[in-house]
CHARMM-style PDB file with segment names, atoms N, HN, CA, C and O in Angstrom:
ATOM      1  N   UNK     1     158.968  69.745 305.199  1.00  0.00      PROA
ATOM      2  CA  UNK     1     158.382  69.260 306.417  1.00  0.00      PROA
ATOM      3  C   UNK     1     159.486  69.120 307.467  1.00  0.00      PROA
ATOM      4  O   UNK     1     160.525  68.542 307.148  1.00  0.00      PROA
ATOM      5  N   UNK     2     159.314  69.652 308.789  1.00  0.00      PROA
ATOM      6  HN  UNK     2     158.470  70.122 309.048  1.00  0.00      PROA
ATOM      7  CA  UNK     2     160.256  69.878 309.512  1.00  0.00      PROA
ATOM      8  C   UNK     2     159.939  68.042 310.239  1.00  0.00      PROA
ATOM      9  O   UNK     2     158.890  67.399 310.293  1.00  0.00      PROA
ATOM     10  N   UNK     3     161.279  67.703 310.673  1.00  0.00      PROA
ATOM     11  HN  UNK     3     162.131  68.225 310.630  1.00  0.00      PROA
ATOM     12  CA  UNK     3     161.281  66.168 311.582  1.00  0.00      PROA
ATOM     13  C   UNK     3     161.991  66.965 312.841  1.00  0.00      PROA
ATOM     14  O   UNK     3     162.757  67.928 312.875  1.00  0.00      PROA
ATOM     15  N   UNK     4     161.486  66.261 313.709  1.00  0.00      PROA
ATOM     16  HN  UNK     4     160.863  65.478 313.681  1.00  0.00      PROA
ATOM     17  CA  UNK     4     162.222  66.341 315.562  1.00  0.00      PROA
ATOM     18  C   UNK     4     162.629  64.841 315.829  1.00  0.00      PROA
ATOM     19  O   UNK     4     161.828  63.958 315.522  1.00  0.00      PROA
ATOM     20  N   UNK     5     163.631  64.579 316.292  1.00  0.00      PROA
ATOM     21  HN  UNK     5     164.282  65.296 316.542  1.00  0.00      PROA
ATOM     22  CA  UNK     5     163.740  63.550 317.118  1.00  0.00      PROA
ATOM     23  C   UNK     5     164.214  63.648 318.493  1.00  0.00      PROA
ATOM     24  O   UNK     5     165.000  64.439 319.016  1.00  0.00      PROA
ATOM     25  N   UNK     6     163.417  62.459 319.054  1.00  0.00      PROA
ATOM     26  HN  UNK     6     162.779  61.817 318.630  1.00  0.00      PROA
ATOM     27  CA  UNK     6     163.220  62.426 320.910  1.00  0.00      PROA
ATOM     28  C   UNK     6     163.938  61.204 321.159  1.00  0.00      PROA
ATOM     29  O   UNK     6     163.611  60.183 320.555  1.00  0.00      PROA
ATOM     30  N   UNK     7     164.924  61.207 322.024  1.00  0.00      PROA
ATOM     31  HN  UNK     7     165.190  62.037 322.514  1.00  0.00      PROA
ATOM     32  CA  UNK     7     165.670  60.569 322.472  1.00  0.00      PROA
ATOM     33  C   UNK     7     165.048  60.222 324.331  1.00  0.00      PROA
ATOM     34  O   UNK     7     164.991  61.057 325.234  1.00  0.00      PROA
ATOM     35  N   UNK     8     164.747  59.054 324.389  1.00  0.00      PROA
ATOM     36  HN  UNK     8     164.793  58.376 323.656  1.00  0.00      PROA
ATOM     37  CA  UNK     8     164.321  58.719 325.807  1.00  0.00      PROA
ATOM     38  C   UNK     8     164.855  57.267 326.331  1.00  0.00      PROA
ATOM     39  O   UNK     8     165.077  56.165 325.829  1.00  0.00      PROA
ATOM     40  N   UNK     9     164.945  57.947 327.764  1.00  0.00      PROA
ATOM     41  HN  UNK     9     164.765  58.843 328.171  1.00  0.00      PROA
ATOM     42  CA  UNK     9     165.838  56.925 328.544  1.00  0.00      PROA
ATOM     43  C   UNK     9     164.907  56.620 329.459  1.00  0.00      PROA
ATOM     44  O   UNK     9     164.506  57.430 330.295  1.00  0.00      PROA
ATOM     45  N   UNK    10     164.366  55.026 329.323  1.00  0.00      PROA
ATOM     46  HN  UNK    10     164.692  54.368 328.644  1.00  0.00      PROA
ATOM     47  CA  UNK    10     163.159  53.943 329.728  1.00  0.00      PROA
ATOM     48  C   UNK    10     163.517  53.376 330.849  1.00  0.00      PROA
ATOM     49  O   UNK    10     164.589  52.775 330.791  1.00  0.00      PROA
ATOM     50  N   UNK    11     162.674  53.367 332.389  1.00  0.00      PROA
ATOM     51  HN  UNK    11     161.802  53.855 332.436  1.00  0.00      PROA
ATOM     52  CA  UNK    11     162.968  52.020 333.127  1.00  0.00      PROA
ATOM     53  C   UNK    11     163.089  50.649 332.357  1.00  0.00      PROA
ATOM     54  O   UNK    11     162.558  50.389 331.277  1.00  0.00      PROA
ATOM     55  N   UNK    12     163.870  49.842 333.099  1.00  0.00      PROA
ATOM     56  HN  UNK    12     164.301  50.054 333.976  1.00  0.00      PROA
ATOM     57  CA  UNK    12     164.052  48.876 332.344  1.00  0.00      PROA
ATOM     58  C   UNK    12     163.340  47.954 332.100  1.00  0.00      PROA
ATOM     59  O   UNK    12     163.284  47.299 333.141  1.00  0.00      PROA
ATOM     60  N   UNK    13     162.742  47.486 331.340  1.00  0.00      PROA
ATOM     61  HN  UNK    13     162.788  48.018 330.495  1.00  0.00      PROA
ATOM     62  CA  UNK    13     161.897  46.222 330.995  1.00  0.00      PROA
ATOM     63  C   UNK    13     160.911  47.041 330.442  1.00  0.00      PROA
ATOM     64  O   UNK    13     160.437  46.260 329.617  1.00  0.00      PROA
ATOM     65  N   UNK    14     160.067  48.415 330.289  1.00  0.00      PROA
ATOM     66  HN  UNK    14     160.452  49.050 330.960  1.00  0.00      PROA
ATOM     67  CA  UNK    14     159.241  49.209 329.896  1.00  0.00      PROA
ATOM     68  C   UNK    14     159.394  49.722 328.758  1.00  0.00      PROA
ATOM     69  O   UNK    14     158.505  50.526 328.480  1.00  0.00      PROA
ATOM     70  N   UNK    15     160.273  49.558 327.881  1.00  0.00      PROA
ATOM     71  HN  UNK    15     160.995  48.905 328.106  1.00  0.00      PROA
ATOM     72  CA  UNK    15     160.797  50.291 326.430  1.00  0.00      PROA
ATOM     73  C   UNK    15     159.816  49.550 325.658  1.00  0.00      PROA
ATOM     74  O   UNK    15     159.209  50.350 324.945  1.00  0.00      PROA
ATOM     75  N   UNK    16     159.399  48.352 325.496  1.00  0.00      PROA
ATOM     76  HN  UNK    16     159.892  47.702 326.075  1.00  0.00      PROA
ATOM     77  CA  UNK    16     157.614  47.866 324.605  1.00  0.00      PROA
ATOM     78  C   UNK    16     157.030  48.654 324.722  1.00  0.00      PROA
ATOM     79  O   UNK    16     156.840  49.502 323.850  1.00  0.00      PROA
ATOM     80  N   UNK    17     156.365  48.653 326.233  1.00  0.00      PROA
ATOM     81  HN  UNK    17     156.519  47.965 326.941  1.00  0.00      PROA
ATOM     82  CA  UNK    17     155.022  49.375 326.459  1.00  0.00      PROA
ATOM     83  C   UNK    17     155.168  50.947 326.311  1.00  0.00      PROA
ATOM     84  O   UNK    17     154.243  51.751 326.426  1.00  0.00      PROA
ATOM     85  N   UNK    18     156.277  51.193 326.081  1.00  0.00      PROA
ATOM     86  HN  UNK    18     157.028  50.540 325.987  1.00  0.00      PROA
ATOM     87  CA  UNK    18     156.799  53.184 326.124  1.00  0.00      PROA
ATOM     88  C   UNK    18     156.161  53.242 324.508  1.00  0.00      PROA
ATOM     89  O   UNK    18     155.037  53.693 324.290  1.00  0.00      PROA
ATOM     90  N   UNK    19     156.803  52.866 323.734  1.00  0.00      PROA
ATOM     91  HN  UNK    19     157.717  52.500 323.911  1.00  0.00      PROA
ATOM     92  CA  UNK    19     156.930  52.121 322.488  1.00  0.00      PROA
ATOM     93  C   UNK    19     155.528  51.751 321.964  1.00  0.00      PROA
ATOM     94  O   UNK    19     155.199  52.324 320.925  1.00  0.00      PROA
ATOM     95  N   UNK    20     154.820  51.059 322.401  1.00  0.00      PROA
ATOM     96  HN  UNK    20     155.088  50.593 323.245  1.00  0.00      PROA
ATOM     97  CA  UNK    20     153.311  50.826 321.831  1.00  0.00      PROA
ATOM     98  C   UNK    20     152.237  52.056 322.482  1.00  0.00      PROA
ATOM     99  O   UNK    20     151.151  52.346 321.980  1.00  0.00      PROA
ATOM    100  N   UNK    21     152.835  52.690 323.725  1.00  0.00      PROA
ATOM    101  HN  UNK    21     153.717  52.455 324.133  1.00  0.00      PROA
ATOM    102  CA  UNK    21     152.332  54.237 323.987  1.00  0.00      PROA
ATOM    103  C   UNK    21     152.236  55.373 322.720  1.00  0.00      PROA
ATOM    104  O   UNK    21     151.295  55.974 322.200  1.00  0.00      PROA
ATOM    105  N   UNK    22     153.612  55.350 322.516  1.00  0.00      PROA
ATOM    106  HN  UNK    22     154.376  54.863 322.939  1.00  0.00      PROA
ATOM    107  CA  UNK    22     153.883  56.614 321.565  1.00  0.00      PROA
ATOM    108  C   UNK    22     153.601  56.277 320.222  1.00  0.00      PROA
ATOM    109  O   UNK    22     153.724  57.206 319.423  1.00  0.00      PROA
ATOM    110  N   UNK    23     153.122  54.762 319.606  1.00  0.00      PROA
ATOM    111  HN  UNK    23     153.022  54.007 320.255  1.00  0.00      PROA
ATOM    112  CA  UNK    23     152.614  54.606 317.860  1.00  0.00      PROA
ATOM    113  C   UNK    23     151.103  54.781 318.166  1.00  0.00      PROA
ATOM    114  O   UNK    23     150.193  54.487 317.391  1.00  0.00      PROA
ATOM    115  N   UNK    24     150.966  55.327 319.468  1.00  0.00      PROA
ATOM    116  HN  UNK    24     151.705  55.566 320.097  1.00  0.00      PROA
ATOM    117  CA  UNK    24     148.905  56.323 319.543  1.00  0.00      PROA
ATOM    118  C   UNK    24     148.755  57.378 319.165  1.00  0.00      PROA
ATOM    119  O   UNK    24     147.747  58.049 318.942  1.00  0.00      PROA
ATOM    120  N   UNK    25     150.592  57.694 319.014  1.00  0.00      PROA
ATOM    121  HN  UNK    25     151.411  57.148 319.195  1.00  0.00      PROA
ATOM    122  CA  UNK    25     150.243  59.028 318.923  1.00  0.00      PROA
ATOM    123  C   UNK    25     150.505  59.623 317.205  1.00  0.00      PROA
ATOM    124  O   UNK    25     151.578  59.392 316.648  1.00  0.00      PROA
ATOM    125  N   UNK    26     149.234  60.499 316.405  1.00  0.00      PROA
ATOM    126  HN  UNK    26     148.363  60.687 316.858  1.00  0.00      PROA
ATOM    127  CA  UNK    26     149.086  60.298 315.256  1.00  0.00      PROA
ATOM    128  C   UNK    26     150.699  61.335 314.550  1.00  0.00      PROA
ATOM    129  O   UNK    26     151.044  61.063 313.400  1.00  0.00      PROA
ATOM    130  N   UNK    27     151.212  62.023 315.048  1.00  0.00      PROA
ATOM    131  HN  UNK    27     150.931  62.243 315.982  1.00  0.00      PROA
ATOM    132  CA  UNK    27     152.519  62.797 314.954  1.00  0.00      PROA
ATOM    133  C   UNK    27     153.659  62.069 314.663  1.00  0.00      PROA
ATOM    134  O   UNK    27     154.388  62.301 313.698  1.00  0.00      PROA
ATOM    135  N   UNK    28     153.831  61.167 315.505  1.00  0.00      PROA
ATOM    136  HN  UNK    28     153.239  60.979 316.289  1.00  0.00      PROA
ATOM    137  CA  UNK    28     155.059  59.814 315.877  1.00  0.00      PROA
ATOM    138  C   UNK    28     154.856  58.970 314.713  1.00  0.00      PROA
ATOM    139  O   UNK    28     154.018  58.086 314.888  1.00  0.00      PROA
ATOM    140  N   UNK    29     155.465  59.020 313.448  1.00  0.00      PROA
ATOM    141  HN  UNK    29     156.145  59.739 313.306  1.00  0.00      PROA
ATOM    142  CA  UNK    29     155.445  58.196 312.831  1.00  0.00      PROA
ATOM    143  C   UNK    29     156.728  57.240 312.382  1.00  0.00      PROA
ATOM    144  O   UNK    29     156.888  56.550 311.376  1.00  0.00      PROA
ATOM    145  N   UNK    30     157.667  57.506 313.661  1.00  0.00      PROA
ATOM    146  HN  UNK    30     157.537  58.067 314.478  1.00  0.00      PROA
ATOM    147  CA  UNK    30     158.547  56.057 313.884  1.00  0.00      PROA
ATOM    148  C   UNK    30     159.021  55.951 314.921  1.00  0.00      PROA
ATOM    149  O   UNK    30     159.255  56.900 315.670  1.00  0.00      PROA
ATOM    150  N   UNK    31     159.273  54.662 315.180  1.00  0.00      PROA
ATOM    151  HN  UNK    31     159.083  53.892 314.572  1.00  0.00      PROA
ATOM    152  CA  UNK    31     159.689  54.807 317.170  1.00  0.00      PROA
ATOM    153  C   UNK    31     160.415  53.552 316.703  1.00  0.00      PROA
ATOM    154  O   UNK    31     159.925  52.695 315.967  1.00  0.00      PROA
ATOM    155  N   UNK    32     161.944  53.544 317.345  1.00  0.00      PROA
ATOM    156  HN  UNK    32     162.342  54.240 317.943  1.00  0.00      PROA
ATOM    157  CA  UNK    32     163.167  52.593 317.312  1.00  0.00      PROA
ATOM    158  C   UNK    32     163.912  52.408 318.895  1.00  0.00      PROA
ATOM    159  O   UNK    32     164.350  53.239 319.690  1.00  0.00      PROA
ATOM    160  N   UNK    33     163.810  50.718 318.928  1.00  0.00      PROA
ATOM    161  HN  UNK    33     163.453  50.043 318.281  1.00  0.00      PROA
ATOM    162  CA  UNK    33     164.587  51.018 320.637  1.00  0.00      PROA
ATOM    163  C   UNK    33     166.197  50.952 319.701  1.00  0.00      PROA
ATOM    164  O   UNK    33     166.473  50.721 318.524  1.00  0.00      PROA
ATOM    165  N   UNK    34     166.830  51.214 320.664  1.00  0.00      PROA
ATOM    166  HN  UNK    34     166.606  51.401 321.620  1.00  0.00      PROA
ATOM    167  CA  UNK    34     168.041  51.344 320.402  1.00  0.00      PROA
ATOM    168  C   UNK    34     168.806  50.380 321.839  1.00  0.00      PROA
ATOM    169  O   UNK    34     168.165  49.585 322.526  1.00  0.00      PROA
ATOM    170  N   UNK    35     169.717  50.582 321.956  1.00  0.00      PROA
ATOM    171  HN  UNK    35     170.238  51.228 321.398  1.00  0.00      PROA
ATOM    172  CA  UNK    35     170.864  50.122 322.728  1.00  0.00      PROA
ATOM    173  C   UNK    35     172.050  51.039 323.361  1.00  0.00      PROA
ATOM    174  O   UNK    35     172.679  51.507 322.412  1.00  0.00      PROA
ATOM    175  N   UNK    36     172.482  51.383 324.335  1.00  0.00      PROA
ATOM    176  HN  UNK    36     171.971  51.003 325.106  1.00  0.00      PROA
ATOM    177  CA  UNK    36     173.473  52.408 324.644  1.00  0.00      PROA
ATOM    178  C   UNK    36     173.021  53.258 325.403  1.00  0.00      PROA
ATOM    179  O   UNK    36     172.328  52.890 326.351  1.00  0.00      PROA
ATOM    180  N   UNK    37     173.304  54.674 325.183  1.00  0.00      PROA
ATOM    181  HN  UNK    37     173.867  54.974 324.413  1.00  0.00      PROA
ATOM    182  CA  UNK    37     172.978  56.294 326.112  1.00  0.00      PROA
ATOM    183  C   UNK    37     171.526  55.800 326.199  1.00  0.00      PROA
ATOM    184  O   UNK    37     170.965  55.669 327.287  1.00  0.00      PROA
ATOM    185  N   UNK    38     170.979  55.551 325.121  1.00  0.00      PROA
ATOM    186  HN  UNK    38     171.434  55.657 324.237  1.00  0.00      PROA
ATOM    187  CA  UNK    38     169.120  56.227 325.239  1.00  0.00      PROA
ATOM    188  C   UNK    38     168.264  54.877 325.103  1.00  0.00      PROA
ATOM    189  O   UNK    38     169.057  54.172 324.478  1.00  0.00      PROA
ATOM    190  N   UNK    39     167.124  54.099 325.312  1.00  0.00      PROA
ATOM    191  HN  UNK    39     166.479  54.671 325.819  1.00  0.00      PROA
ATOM    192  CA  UNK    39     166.445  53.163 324.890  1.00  0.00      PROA
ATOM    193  C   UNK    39     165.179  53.375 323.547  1.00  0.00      PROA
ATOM    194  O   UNK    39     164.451  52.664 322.855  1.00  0.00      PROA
ATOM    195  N   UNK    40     165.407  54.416 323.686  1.00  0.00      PROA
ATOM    196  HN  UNK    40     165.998  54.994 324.248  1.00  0.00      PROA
ATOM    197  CA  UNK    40     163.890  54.275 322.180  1.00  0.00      PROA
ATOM    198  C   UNK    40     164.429  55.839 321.364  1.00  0.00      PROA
ATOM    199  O   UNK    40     164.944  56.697 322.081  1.00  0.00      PROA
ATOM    200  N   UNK    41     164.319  56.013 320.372  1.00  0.00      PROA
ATOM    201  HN  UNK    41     163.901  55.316 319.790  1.00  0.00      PROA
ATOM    202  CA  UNK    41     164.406  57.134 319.206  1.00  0.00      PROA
ATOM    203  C   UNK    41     163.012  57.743 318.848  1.00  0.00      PROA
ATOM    204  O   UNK    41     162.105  57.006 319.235  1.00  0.00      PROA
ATOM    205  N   UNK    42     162.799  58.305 318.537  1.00  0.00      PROA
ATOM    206  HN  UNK    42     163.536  58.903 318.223  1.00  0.00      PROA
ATOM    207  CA  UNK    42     161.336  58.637 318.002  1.00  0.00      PROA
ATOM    208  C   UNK    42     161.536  59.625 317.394  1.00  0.00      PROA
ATOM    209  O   UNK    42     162.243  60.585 317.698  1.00  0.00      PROA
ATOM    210  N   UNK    43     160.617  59.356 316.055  1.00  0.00      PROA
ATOM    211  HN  UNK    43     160.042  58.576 315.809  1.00  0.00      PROA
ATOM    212  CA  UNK    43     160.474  60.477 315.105  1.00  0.00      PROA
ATOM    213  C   UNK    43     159.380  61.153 315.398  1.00  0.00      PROA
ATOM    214  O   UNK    43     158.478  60.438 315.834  1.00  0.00      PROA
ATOM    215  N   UNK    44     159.139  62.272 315.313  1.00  0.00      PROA
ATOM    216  HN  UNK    44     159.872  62.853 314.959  1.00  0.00      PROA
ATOM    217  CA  UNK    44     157.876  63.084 315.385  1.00  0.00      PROA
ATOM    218  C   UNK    44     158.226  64.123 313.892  1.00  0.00      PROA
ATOM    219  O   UNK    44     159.189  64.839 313.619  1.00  0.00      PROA
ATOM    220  N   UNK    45     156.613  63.711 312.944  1.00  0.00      PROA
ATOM    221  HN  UNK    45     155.830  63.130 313.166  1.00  0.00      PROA
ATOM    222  CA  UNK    45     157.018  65.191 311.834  1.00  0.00      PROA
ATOM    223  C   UNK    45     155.481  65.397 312.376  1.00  0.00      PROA
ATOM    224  OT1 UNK    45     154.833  66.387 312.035  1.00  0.00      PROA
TER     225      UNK     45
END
């Protein structure tokens, strides 16, 4: 099974609601904020 990960850089204070957006989506089966370059990780298999 192939995995992608998406690296996205969030206005600030919006990385929740980005975050409770993308666990709608049935593909995305992990989403991590992070800290640094990017605010959220996401797995897509």
């Amino acid at each position: 099974m192939e995995k992608t990960y998406v690296l996205i850089v969030s206005e600030t204070g919006s990385e929740q609601h980005v975050i409770e957006k993308l666990l709608m989506i049935d593909e995305i089966k992990e989403v991590n904020r992070v800290w640094g370059a990017y605010d959220v990780v996401v797995k897509v298999v």
